[in-house]
C-alpha positions as CSV (number, residue, x, y, z in Angstrom):
1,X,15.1,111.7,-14.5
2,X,14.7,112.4,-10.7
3,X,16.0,115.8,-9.1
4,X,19.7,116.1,-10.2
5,X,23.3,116.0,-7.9
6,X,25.6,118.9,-8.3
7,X,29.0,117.9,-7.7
8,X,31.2,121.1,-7.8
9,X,35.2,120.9,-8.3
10,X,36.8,117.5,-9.5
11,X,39.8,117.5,-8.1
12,X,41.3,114.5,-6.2
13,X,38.5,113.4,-4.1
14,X,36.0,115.3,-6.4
15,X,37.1,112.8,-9.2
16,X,37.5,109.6,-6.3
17,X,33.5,110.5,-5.4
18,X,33.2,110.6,-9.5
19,X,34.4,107.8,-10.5
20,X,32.5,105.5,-7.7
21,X,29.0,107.0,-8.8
22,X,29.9,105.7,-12.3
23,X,31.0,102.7,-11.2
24,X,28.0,101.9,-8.7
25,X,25.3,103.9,-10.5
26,X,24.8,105.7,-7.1
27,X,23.9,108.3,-9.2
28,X,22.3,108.5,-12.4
29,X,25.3,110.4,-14.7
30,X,21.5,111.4,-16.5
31,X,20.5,112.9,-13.2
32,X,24.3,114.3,-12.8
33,X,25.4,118.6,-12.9
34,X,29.3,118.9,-12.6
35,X,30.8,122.3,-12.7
36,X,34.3,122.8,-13.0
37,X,36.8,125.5,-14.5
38,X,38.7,123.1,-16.7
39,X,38.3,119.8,-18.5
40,X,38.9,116.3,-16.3
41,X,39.0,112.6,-18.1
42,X,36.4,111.3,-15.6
43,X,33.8,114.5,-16.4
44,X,34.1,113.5,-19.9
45,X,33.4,110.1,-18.8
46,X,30.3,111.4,-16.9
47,X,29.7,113.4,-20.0
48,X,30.0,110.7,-22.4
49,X,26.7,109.0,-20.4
50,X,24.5,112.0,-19.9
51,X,26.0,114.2,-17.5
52,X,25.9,118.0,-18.0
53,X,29.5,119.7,-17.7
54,X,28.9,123.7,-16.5
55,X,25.5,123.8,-17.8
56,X,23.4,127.9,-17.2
57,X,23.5,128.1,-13.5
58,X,19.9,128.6,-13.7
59,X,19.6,124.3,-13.6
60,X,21.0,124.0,-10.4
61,X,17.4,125.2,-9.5
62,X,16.2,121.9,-10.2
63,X,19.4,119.9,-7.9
64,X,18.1,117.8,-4.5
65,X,21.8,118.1,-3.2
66,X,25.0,120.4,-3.7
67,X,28.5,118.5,-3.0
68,X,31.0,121.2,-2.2
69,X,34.3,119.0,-3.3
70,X,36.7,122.7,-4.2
71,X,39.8,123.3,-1.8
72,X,38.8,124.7,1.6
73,X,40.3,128.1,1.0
74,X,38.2,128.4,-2.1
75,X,34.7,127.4,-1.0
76,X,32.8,130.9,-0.3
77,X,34.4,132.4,-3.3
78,X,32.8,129.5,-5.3
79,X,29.8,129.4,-3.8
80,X,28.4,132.9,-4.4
81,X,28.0,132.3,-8.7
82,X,25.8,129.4,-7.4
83,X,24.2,130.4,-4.4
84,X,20.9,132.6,-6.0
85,X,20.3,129.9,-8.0
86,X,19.9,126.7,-5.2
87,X,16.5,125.5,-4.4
88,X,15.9,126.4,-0.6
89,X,15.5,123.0,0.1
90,X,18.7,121.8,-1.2
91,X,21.0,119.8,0.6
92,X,24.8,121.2,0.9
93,X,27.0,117.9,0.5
94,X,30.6,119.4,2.3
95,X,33.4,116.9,1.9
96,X,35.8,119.5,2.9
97,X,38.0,119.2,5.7
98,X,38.0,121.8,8.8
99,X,35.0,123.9,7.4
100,X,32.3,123.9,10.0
101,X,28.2,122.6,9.2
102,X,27.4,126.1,10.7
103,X,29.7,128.5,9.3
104,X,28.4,126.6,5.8
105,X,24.8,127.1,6.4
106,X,25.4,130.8,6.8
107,X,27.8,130.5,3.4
108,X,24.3,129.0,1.7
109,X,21.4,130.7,3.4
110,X,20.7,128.7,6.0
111,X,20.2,125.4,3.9
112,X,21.1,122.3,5.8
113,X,24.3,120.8,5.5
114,X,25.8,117.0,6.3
115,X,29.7,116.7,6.2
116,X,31.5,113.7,4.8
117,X,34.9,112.7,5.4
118,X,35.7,110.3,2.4
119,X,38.2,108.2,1.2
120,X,39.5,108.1,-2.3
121,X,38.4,104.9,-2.1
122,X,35.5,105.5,-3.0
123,X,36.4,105.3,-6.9
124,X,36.7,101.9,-6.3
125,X,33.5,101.7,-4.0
126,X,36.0,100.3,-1.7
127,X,35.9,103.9,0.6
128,X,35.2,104.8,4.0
129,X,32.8,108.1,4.8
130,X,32.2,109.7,8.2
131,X,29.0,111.5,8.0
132,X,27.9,114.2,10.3
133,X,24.6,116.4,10.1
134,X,22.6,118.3,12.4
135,X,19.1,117.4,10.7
136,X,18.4,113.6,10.1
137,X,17.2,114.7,6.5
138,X,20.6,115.6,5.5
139,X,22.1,112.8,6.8
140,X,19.4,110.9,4.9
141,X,21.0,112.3,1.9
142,X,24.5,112.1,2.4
143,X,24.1,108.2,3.3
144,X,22.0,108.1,-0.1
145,X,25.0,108.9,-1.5
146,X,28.3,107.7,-0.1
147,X,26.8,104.5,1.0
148,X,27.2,103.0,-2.4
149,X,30.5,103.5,-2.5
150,X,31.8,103.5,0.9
151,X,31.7,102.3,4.3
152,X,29.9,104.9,6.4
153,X,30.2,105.8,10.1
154,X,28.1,108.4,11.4
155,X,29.0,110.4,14.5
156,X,26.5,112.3,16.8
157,X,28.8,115.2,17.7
158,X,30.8,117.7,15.3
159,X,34.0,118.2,16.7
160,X,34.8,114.5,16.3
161,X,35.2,114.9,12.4
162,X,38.4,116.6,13.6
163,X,39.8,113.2,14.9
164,X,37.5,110.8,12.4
165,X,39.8,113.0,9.6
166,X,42.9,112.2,11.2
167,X,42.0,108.7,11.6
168,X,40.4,107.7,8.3
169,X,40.7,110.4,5.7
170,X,44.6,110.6,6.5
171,X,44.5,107.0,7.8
172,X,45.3,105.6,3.6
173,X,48.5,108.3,3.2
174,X,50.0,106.8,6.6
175,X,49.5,102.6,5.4
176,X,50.9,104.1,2.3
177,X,53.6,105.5,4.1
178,X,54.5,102.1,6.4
179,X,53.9,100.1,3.4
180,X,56.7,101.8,1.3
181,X,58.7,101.9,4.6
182,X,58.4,98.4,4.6
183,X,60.2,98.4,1.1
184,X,62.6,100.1,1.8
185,X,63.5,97.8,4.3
186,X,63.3,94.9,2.3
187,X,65.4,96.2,-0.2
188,X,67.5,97.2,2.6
189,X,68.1,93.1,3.4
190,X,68.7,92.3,0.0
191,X,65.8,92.2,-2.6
192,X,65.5,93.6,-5.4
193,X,63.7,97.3,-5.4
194,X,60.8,95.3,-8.0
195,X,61.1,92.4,-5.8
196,X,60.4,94.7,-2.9
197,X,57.7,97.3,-4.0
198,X,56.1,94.5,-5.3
199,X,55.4,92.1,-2.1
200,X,54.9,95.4,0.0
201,X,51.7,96.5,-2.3
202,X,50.5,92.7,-2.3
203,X,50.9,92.7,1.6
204,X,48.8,95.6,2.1
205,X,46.4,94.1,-0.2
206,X,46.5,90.7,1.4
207,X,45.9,92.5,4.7
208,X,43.6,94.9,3.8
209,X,41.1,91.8,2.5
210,X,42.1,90.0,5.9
211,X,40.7,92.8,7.3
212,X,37.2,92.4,6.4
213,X,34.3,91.1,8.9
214,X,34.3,91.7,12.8
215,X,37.2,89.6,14.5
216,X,39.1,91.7,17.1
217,X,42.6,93.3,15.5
218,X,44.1,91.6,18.4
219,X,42.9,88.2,17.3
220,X,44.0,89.0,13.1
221,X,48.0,89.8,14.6
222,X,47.6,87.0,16.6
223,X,46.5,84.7,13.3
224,X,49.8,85.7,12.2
225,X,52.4,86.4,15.0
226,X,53.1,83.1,16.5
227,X,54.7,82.9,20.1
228,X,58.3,83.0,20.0
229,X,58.2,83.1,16.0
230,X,59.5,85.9,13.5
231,X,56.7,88.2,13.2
232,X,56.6,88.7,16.9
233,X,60.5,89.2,16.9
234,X,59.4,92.2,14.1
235,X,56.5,93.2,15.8
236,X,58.5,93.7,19.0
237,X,61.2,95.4,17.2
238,X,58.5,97.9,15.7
239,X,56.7,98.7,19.1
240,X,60.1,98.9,21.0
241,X,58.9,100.8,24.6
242,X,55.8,102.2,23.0
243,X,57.6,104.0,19.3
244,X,55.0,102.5,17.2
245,X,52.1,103.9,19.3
246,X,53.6,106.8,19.9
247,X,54.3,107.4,16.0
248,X,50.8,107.3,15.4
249,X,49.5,108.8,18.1
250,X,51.7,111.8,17.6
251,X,50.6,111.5,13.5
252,X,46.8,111.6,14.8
253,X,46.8,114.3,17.1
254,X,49.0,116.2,14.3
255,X,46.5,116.0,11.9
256,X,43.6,116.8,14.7
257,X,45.4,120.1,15.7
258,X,45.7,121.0,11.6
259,X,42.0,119.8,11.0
260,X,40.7,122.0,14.1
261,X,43.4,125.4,12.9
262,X,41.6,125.0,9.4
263,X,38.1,124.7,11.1
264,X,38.8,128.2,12.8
């Protein structure tokens, strides 16, 4: 048993980060702390293979890292049960959104801190994680743990988090968003609301696996939109003078202004 992981609150993302440990064995569930006020199906997963669920605080003593996962309101108040009881040289694991690295440290001490932006695809160790740290030892640590499970990006300055958020921790919610658009639409011309939802989800999925490697996004529309054919006639129709761009151009910089008002 090495130096354990303390993941504290399992909500949404808490239980997406979960969930891909299990599934990868990025983490021991042996070398696993969770602490949370009430009972989750995947903690009693963890559980079930070793995991200790809201153990004496006085264990977290022993923990290499600390992932923050509560709501961003919540986090100082949660903090302070824990705090005397951290190992100076733990690592504070923040996957919370608009909180800033410094403004943490203070919160813990002055123990280093790397923030991740992840995914909740990371239950399926299919996720994208922006990591950003000030000290290449916790950035050692966060990669230790999100790259298992997700794709990670790290960025050099801080204040791009705000925009790497809007981009790729939103990012899922808005193809989500077009892709029941899309069956709306489709219902719109005729099929069946099954028929619909159905070829929607698969098209996501279909594109989403198209997706993978390094050809140019110009190049994978182009595999598809023929000159003159009827995806260009759509794709035409979508962009019409610019609305498509604008749409989520106005969605990013939405999410950018809420991300920095959060960050104080």
């Amino acid at each position: 048993m090495g130096r354990p992981v303390v993941l504290q609150g399992v909500g949404r993302l808490g239980s997406a980060i979960l969930e891909g440990w299990l599934k990868t064995g990025a983490v021991d569930p042996a070398d696993l702390i969770i602490l949370t006020p009430s009972e989750k199906p995947v903690a009693e997963a963890a559980r079930a293979r070793g995991a200790r669920i809201n153990p004496p605080l006085e264990t977290l003593g022993e923990a290499r890292a600390f992932v923050i996962g509560v709501k961003p309101a919540k986090w100082l108040e949660a903090s302070r049960p824990v705090l005397l009881h951290l190992a100076p040289d733990a690592v504070i694991v923040s996957v919370m959104a608009g909180v800033r690295g410094e403004t943490i440290s203070q919160g813990f001490d002055g123990r280093s801190v790397v923030r991740v932006m992840p995914t909740t695809g990371v239950a399926q160790a299919q996720g994208v994680a922006t990591l950003w740290a000030a000290d290449a030892s916790a950035r050692a640590v966060g990669e230790a743990l999100f790259a298992p499970i997700a794709e990670t990006v790290h960025l050099d300055d801080e204040p791009t988090l705000h925009a790497a958020t809007a981009v790729s921790g939103c990012g899922p919610a808005y193809f989500f968003a077009f892709t029941r658009a899309l069956a709306q639409a489709g219902i719109e011309e005729g099929l069946s609301p099954e028929a619909a939802v159905r070829l929607a989800r698969a098209t996501l999925r279909s594109a989403a696996a198209g997706v993978e490697g390094t050809e140019a996004l110009d190049a994978l529309i182009d595999r598809v939109a023929s000159p003159g054919g009827v995806t260009q006639a759509g794709l035409i129709a979508l962009n019409e003078n610019g609305a498509l761009d604008r749409a989520v151009e106005s969605a990013v910089q939405a999410a950018v202004a809420k991300s920095t008002e959060l960050s104080g």
